[in-house]
C-alpha positions as CSV (number, residue, x, y, z in Angstrom):
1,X,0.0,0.0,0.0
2,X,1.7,3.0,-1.1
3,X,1.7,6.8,1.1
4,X,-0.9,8.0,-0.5
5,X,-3.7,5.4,0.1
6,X,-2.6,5.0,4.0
7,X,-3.4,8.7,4.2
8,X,-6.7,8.2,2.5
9,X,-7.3,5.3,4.3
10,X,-6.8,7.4,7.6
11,X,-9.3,10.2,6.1
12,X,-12.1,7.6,5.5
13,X,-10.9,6.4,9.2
14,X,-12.2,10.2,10.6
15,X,-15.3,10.3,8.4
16,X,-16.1,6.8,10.2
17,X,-15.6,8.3,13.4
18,X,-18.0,11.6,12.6
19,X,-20.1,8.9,11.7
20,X,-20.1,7.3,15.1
21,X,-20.4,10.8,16.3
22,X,-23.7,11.2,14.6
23,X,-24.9,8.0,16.0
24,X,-24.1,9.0,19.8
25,X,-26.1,12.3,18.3
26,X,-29.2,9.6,17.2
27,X,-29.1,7.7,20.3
28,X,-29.4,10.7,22.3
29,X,-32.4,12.1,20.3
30,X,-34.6,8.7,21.3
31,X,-34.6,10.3,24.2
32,X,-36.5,13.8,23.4
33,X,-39.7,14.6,24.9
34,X,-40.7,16.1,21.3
35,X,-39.7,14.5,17.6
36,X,-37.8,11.8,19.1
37,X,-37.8,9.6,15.6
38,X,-37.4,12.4,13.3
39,X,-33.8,13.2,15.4
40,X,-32.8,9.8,15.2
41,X,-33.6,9.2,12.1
42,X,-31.9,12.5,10.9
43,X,-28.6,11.7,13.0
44,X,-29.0,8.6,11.6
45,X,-29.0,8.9,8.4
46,X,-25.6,11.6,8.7
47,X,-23.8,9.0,10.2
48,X,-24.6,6.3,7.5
49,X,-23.8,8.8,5.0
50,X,-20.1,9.6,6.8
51,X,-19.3,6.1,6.8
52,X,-21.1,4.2,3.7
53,X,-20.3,7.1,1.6
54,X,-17.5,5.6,-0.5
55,X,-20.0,2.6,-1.2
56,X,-23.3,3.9,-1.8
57,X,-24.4,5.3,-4.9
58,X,-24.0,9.0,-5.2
59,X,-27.6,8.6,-6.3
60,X,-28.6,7.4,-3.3
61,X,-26.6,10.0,-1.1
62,X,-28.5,12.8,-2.8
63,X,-31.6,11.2,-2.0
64,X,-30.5,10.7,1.5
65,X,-29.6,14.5,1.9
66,X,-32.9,15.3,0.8
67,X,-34.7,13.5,3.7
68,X,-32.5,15.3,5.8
69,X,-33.9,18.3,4.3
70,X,-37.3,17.3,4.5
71,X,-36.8,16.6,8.2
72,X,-35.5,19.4,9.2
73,X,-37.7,21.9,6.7
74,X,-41.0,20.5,9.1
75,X,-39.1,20.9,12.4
76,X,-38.8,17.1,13.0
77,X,-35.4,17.7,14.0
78,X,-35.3,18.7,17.8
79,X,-32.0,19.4,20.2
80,X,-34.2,18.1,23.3
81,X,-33.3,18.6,27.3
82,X,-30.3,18.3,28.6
83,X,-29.5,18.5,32.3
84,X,-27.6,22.1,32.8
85,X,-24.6,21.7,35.4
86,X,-24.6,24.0,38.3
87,X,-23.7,27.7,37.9
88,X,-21.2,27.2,41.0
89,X,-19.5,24.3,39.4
90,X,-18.8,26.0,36.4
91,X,-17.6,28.9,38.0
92,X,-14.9,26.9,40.2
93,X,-13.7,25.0,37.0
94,X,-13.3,28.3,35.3
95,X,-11.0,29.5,38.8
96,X,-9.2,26.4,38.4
97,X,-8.2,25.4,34.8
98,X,-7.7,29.4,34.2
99,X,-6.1,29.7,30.6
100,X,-5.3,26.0,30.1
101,X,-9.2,25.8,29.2
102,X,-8.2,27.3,25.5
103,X,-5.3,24.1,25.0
104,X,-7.9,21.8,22.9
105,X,-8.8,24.8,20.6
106,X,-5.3,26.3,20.0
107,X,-4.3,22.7,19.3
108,X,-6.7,22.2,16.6
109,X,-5.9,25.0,14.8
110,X,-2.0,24.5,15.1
111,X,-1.6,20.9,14.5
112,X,-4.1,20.9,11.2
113,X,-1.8,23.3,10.1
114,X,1.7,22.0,10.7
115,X,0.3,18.7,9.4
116,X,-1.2,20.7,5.7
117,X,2.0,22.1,5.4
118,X,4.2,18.7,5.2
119,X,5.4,17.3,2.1
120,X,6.4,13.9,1.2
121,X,8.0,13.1,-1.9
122,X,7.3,9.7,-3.6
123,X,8.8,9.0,-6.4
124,X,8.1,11.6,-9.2
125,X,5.0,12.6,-6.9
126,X,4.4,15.1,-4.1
127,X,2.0,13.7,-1.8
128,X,0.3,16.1,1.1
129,X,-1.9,15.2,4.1
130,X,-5.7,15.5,3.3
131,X,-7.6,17.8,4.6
132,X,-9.8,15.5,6.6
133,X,-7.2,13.7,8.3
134,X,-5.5,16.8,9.1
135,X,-8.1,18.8,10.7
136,X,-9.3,15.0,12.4
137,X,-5.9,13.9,13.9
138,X,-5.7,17.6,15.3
139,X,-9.1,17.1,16.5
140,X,-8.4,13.6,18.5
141,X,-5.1,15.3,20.2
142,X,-6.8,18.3,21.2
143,X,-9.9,15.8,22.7
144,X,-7.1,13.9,24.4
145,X,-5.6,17.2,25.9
146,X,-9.1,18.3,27.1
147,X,-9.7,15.3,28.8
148,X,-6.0,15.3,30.9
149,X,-6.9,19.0,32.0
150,X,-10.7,18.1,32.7
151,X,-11.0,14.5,33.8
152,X,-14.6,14.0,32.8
153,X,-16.6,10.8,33.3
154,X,-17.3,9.2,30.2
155,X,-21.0,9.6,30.0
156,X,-20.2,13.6,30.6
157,X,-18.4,13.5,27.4
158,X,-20.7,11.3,25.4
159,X,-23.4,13.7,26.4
160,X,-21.8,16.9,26.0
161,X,-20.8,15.8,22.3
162,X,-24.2,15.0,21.6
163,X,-25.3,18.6,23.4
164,X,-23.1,20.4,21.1
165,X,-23.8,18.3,17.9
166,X,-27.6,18.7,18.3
167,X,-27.2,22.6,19.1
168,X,-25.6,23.0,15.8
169,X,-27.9,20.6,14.0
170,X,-28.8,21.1,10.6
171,X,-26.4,24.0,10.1
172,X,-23.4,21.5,10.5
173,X,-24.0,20.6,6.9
174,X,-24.3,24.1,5.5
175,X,-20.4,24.4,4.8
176,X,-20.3,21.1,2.5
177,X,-23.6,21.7,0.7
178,X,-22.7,25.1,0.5
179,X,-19.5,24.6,-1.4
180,X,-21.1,21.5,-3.7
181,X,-23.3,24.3,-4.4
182,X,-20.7,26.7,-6.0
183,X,-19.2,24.0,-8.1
184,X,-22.6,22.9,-9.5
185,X,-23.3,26.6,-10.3
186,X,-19.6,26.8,-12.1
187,X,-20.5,23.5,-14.2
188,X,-24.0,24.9,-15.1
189,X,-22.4,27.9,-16.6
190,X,-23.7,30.9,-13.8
191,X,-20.0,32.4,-14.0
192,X,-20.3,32.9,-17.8
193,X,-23.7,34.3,-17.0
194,X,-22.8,37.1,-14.7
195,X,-19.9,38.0,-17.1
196,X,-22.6,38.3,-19.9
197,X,-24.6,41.0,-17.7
198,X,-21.9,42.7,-16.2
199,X,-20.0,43.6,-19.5
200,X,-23.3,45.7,-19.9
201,X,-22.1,47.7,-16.6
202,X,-18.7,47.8,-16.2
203,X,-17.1,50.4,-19.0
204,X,-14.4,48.5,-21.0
205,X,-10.9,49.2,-19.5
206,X,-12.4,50.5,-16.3
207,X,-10.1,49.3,-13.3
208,X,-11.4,51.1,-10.8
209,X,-14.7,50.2,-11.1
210,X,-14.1,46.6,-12.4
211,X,-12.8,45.8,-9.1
212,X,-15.1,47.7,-6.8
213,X,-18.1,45.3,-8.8
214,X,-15.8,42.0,-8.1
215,X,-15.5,42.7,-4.4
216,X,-18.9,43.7,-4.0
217,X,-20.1,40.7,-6.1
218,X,-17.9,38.6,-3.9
219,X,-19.1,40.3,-0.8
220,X,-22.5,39.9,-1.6
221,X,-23.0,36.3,-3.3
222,X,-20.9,35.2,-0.5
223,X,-24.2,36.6,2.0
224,X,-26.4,34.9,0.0
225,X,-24.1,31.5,-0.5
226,X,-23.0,31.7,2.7
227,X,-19.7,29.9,2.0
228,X,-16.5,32.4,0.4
229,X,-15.5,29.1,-1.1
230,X,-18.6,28.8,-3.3
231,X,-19.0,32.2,-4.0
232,X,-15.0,32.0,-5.2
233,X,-15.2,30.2,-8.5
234,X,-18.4,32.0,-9.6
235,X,-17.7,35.0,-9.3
236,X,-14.0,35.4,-9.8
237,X,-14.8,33.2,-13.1
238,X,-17.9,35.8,-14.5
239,X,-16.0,39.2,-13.1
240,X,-12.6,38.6,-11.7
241,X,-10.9,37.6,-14.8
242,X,-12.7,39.8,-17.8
243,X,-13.2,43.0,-15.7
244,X,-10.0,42.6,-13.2
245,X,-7.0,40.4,-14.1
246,X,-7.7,41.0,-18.1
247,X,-7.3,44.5,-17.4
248,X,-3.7,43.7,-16.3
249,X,-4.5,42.7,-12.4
250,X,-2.1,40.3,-10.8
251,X,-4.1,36.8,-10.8
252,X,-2.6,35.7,-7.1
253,X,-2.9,38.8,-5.3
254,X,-6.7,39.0,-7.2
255,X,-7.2,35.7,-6.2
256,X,-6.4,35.7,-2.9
257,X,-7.9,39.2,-2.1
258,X,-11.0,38.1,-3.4
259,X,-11.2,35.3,-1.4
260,X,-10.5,36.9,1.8
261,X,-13.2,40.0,0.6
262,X,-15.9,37.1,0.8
263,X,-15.2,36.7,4.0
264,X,-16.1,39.9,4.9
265,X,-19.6,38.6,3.5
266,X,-19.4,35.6,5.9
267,X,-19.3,38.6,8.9
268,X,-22.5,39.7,7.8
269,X,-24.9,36.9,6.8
270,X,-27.1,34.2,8.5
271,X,-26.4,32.0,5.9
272,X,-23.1,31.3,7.5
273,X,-24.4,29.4,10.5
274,X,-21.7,27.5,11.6
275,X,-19.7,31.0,12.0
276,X,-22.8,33.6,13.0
277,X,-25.7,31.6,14.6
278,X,-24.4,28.4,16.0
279,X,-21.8,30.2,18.3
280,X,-24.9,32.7,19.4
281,X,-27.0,29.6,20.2
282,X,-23.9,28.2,21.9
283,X,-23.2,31.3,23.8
284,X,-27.2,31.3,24.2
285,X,-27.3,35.1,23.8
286,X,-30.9,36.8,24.0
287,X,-30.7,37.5,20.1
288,X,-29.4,35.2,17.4
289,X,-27.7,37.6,15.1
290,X,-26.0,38.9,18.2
291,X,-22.5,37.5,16.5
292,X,-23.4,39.7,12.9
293,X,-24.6,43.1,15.1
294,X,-20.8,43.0,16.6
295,X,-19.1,42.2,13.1
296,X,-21.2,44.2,11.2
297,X,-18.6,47.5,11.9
298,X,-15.7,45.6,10.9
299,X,-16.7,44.1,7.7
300,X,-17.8,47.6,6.4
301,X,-14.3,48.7,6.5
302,X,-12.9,45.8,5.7
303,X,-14.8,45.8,2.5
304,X,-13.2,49.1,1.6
305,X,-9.6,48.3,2.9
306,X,-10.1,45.1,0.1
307,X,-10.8,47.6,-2.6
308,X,-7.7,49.4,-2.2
309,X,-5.7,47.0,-1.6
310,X,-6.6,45.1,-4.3
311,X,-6.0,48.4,-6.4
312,X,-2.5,49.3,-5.1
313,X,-1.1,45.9,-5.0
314,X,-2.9,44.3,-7.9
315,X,-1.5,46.6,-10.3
C-alpha cells in the first residue's frame, strides 16, 4: 500500500468516526420529549452517510440529503433537554483550569496546520496530508488534551458531544452543501452568465470600477451562498478575470484578495451558520444575530480596505 492510500485510508478512518459521532447524536435524540424519531432518524442517516459514503451510490446520497432536508424543513429535528450543570460548578472550574481551558482549541488549529503544510516526496509525486485527516488527527489530540486538563466521566463527554452536535444541528451541513453548491453553479455555466450582464455595466478598460463590482459581487454572493469558497469560483470566473486580471491585475494577489473580501460577506450573513448563529445559540445570547450586530462595523471597513488594496497591489 503506497503513502498515499494510507493517508486516504486514515481520512475515511475520521469520516467513520463523525459517523459514530452522529450515532451517539441519534441515540441521544430517542430520548426527546418532542420529535424523538425524526432526530434519530436524521442523525442517523448523517452518520450512515459519513461512513457508507465511499460505497453507496452517489444517487442514493442525494436522495439521503434530501430527507435530511425534508426533516429538518417540518421541524422534526429537535435538540431536546439536557440536564444544565450547576452555575457554581462552572464557575470553580473556570477558577481552576484558568487559561489551560483554551489548549484543545489552540491545538486544533495549530496541529491541522503544521500537518497541511508537510510534504512527502514519492517517487516523481508530491504527496500532502488530506484535509480531513489533518483537521481529524488535530481534533483527537486536542480531545485527548481536554480530557487530561478536565477529567470528565465518560457519560459527561458522550453527552456533552451530543449537546453540542444537536445545538448546531442542521447547520453543521451548511459548509459542504454550500461549497457542492458553488461547483454545480460553475459546471452549469452561472459564471459565464454574470460576465454576460456585467459587460453591460462595467465600461471597458475600467479598473477602478471593475474591481469595486468584483469585491462587491464577492461580498454579496458570498451573503447569499453563505460559503466564500462557493462564491470563489463563480464569481472570480464571471468578473474577476474579464473586468480585473484581463485588465492587467495580478491573478494571485486577485485571487487571494477576493477570497479573503468574501469573508467579509461571511461577517454579515445568517447563511453562515456554523460562524454567526451556531456560536450565538452556543453562547445562548438573547438574540441570534448577536455574533453579525458585533461584526457588522468591521466588515464595512474591511470591505473598503479590500478595494484598495486590491488596487494598489494588484497593479
Amino acid at each position: 500500500m503506497d503513502l498515499k492510500t494510507l493517508l486516504n485510508w486514515g481520512s475515511e478512518i475520521v469520516f467513520c468516526l463523525c459517523g459514530l459521532v452522529s450515532f451517539n447524536a441519534a441515540w441521544r435524540g430517542l430520548q426527546n420529549e418532542k420529535c424523538r424519531i425524526g432526530t434519530f432518524v436524521f442523525w442517523t442517516i448523517l452518520g450512515l452517510i459519513f461512513i457508507l459514503g465511499p460505497y453507496i451510490p452517489y444517487a442514493l446520497t442525494g436522495a439521503l440529503l434530501l430527507v435530511l432536508g425534508c426533516l429538518t424543513a417540518t421541524k422534526q429535528v429537535q435538540m431536546g433537554k439536557f440536564v444544565p450543570s450547576e452555575a457554581s460548578f462552572r464557575k470553580a472550574q473556570a477558577d481552576k483550569l484558568g487559561n489551560k481551558i483554551f489548549l484543545p482549541a489552540i491545538t486544533i488549529g495549530v496541529v491541522a496546520l503544521a500537518l497541511s503544510m508537510l510534504k512527502f516526496k514519492v517517487g516523481d509525486t508530491t504527496v500532502t496530508f488530506p484535509s480531513a485527516l489533518a483537521i481529524g488527527l488535530a481534533s483527537i489530540l486536542a480531545y485527548l488534551i481536554g480530557v487530561a486538563i478536565t477529567r470528565p466521566k465518560f457519560a459527561e463527554t458522550r453527552d456533552d458531544t451530543a449537546r453540542l452536535l444537536m445545538t448546531v444541528g442542521a447547520a453543521s451541513l451548511l459548509p459542504q452543501l454550500l461549497g457542492a453548491l458553488g461547483s454545480v453553479f460553475t459546471e452549469a455555466g452561472v459564471g459565464a452568465v454574470i460576465s454576460s450582464i456585467m459587460a453591460n455595466v462595467v465600461p471597458q478598460g475600467s479598473v477602478v470600477l471593475g474591481v469595486i463590482v468584483y469585491v462587491a459581487g464577492m461580498v454579496l454572493f458570498t451573503m447569499v451562498m453563505g460559503n466564500a469558497f462557493a462564491a470563489f469560483s463563480v464569481i472570480t470566473v464571471g468578473i474577476g478575470v474579464p473586468f480585473v486580471i484581463l485588465q492587467g491585475g495580478d491573478p494571485a494577489i486577485v485571487g487571494a484578495l477576493g477570497m479573503t473580501a468574501g469573508f467579509c460577506g461571511t461577517l454579515m450573513t445568517p447563511m453562515a451558520a456554523n460562524f454567526n448563529i451556531v456560536p450565538a445559540a452556543v453562547l445562548e445570547t438573547k438574540n441570534k444575530y448577536t455574533v453579525i450586530k458585533a461584526q457588522l462595523p468591521m466588515a464595512l471597513v474591511m470591505i473598503v480596505v479590500h478595494v484598495v488594496l486590491m488596487l494598489v497591489l494588484a497593479f
